[in-house]
Structures are given as C-alpha cells and as structure tokens.
GUDOVEX-488065 format. One record per residue (C-alpha): residue number from 1; x, y, z. Coordinates in nm, 3 decimals. Example, Ala and Ser with C-alpha at 12.3 -4.5 7.8 and 13.67 -1.06 7.14 Angstrom:
<atoms>
<1; <1.230; -0.450; 0.780>>
<2; <1.367; -0.106; 0.714>>
</atoms>
This chain:
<atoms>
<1; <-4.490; 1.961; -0.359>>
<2; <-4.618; 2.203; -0.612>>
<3; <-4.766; 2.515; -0.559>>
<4; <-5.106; 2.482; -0.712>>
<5; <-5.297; 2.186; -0.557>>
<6; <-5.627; 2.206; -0.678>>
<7; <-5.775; 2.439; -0.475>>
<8; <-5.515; 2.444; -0.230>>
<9; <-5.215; 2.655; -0.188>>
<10; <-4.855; 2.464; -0.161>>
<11; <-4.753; 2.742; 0.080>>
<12; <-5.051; 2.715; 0.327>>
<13; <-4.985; 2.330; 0.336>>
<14; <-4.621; 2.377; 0.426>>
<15; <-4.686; 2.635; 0.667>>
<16; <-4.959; 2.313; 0.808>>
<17; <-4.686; 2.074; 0.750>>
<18; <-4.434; 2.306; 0.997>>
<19; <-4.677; 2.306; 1.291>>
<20; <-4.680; 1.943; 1.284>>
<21; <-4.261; 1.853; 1.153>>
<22; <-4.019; 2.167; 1.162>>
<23; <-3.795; 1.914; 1.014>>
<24; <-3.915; 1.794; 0.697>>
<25; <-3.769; 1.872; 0.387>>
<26; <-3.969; 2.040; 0.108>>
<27; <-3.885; 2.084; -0.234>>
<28; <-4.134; 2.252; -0.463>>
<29; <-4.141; 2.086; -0.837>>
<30; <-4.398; 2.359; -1.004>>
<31; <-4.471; 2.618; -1.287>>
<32; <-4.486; 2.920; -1.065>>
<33; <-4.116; 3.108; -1.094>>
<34; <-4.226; 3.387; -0.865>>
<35; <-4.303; 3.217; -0.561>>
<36; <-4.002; 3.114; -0.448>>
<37; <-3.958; 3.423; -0.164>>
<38; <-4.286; 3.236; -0.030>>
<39; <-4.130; 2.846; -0.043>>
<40; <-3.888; 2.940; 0.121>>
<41; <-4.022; 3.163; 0.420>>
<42; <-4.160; 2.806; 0.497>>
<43; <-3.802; 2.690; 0.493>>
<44; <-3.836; 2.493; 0.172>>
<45; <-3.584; 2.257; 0.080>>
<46; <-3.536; 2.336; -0.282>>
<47; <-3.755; 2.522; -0.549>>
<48; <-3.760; 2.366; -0.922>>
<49; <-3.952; 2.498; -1.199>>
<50; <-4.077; 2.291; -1.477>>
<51; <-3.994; 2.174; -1.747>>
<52; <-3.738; 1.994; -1.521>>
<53; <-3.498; 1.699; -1.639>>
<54; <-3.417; 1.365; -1.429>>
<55; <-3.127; 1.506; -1.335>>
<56; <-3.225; 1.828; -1.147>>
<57; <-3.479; 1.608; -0.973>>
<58; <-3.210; 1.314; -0.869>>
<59; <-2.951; 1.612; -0.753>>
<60; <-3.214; 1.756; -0.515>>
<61; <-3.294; 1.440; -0.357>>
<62; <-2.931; 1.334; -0.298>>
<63; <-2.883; 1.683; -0.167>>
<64; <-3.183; 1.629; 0.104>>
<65; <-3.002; 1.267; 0.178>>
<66; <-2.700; 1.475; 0.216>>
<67; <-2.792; 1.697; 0.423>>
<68; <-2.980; 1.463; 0.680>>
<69; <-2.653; 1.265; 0.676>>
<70; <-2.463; 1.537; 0.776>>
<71; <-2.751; 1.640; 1.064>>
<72; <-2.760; 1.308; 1.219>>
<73; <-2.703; 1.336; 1.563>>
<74; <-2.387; 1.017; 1.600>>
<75; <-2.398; 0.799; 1.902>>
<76; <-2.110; 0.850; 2.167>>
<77; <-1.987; 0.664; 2.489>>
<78; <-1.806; 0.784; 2.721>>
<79; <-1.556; 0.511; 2.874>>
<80; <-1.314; 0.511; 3.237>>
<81; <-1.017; 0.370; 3.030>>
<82; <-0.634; 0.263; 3.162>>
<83; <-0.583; 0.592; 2.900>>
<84; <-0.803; 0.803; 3.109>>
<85; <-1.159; 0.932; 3.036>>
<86; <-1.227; 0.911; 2.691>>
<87; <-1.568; 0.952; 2.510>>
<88; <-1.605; 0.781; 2.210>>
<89; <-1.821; 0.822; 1.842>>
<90; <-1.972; 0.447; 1.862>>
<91; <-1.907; 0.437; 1.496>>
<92; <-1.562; 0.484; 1.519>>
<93; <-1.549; 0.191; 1.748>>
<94; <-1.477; -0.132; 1.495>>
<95; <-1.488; -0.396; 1.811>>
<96; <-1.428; -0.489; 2.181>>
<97; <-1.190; -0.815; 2.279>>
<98; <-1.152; -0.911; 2.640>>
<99; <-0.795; -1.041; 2.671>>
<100; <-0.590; -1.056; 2.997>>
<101; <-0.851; -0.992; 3.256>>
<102; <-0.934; -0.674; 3.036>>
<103; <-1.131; -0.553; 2.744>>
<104; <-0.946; -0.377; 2.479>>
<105; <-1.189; -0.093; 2.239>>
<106; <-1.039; -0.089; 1.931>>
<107; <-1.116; 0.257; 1.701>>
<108; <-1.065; 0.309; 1.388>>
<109; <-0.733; 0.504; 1.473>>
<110; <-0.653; 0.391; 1.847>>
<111; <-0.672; 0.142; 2.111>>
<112; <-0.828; 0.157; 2.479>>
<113; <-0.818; -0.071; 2.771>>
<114; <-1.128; -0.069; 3.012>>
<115; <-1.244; -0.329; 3.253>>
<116; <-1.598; -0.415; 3.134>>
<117; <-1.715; -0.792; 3.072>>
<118; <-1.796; -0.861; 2.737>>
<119; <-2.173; -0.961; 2.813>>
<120; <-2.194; -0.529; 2.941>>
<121; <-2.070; -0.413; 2.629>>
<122; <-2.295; -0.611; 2.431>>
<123; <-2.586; -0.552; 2.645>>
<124; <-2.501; -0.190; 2.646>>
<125; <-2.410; -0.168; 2.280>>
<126; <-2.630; -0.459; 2.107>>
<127; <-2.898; -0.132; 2.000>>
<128; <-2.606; 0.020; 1.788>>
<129; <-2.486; -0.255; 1.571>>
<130; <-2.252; -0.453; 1.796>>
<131; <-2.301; -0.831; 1.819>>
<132; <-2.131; -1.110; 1.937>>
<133; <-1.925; -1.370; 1.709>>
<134; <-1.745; -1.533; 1.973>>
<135; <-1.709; -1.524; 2.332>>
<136; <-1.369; -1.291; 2.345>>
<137; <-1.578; -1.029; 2.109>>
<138; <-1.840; -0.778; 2.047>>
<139; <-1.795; -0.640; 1.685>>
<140; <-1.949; -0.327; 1.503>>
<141; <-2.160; -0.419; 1.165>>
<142; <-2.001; -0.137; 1.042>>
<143; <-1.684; -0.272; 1.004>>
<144; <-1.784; -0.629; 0.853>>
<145; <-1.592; -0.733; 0.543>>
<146; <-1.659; -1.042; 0.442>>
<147; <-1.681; -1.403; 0.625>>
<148; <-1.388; -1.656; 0.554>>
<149; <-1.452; -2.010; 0.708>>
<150; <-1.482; -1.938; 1.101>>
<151; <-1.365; -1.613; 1.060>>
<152; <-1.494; -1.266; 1.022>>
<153; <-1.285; -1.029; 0.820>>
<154; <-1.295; -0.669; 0.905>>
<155; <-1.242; -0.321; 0.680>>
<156; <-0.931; -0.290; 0.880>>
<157; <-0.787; -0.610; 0.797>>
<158; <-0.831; -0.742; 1.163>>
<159; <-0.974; -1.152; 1.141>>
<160; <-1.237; -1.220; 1.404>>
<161; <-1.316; -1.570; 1.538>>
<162; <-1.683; -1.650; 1.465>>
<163; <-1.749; -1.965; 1.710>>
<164; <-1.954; -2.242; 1.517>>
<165; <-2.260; -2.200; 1.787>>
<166; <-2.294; -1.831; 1.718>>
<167; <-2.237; -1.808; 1.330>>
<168; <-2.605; -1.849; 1.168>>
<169; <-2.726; -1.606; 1.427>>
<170; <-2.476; -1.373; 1.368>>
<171; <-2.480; -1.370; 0.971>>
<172; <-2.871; -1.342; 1.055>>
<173; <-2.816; -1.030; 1.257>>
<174; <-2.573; -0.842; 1.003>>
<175; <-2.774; -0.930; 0.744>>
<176; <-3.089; -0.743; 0.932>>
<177; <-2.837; -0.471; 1.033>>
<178; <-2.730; -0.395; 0.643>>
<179; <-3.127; -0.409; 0.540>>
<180; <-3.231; -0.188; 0.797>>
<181; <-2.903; 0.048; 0.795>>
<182; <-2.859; 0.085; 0.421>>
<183; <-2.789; 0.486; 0.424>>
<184; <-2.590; 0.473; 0.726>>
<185; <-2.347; 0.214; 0.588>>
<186; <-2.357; 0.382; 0.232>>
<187; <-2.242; 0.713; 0.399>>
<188; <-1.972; 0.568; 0.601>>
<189; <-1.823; 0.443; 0.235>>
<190; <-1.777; 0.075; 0.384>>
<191; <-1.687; -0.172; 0.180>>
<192; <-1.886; -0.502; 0.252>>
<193; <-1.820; -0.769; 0.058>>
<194; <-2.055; -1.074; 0.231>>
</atoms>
C-alpha cells in the first residue's frame, strides 16, 4: 500500500483495514520517508521507499510468507498409546499400519502402538492429508516420495503397498493435496518426486 492514494490516506485505510483483519500484513511501497512512525503504529509489515529494486520487493514478501509459516497454528492429536499418553504434531506423523490386532503411528523419529481401526484414523485424519493406499494403511501426503509399480515410496525410505482398487483415487487425492498445500509442503522442505 502506499501512502498517498488519491485523496486518501494509506494510514487511515490501515487503521480501516485493522477493525476488520488485525492479522493482515501491510507493507508500504511509497515516496514518503517520514511516515514510517505512522505505518507502523498500524502494525505495518514493512515500510519501502522508492526507487525500490526487485529485490527489496521479493525479500519482503518472502519475509511475510515467513513469518505466517512460522505463526501457523500445527495440528496435534493426542493418542492412549501401549507407550502411554502421547500427543502428537499430525505432521510429524508419516503413516498408520494396523498389524497384529494393533495399529502402529509411525513419526518421523518414533513409533507408537494404539488400538484404533484403520477406517477411525482415516475418518478422523482424512481433513489433514492422510489417505488410504491400502487396507493395512493410512499415509500422510506429506511424506509421499514417489510411486514405484504398486508401491508408494516415502521420504523416509519406508515402501507402502498401494492396492490396485485404490491407486487412481489415491494419486487423484495427493495430487489435489500438493495443489492445494503448495506452501505447506514447500516449508516442510519435502522432497516429492511423483
């Protein structure tokens, strides 16, 4: 936003802007070098002053996707586990497998045991990126590799049964996950390689 609008002030909209979002970020790109004390008692964002190059205006921007990363509020779950109670960050959760009359939660650095069917956890979970590639599994998108054959190939190494019946849909559903979760994937520095 710029200071001068017309016949409008760039402060009195912000202060407009605050009644209706307190959390929008502004940046003001303008001429006026003495207003900054005013941007920012409207909590501005950033304050540039022209002339400007590409680069100061890129390095704002990735400093307001930053910063909303790092504000996100992140999904947990709290689970009764064999391990005791233990409440989880859902992205830190790569997938479920029921094996031996038990479903195992498999993290990023450990391994839980809880007895929930497989159909719960995906009804419970299917909002957050988990899906279903095979009857014994509910996997995160996050954690997608790459597909080889019948088999899904995770970040972690781990290779997931996809069962013929369930692959289109499934590819379908991680390919609407990745369009609709672009920033969230690109700040969990995931390699997927479909």
């Amino acid at each position: 936003m710029d200071i001068s609008i017309g016949d409008i002030n760039g402060i009195d909209i912000a202060k407009q802007i605050r009644n209706i979002d307190k959390k929008v970020r502004i940046i003001y790109v303008t001429n006026y070098s003495n207003y900054q004390n005013f941007a920012f008692s409207v909590r501005a964002f950033g304050y540039v002053t022209k002339p400007y190059s590409n680069n100061t205006i890129y390095k704002q921007i990735d400093d307001v996707l930053t910063y909303n990363e790092d504000q996100r509020e992140k999904p947990n779950a709290t689970f009764i586990t064999r391990e005791g109670i233990k409440t989880l960050n859902l992205e830190d959760i790569c997938y479920f497998e029921y094996i031996d009359s038990h479903t195992k939660i498999v993290t990023v650095n450990n391994k839980f045991n809880i007895s929930k069917t497989i159909s719960s956890i995906l009804e419970e979970f299917k909002d957050y990126g988990f899906a279903i590639p095979h009857k014994s599994f509910v996997l995160n998108y996050l954690y997608v590799s790459r597909f080889e054959g019948y088999n899904v190939i995770l970040t972690n190494g781990a290779e997931i049964p996809l069962s013929q019946k369930r692959a289109v849909d499934y590819k379908k559903g991680l390919h609407e996950y990745l369009k609709n979760n672009f920033n969230l994937i690109a700040s969990a520095k995931v390699s997927l390689l479909i």
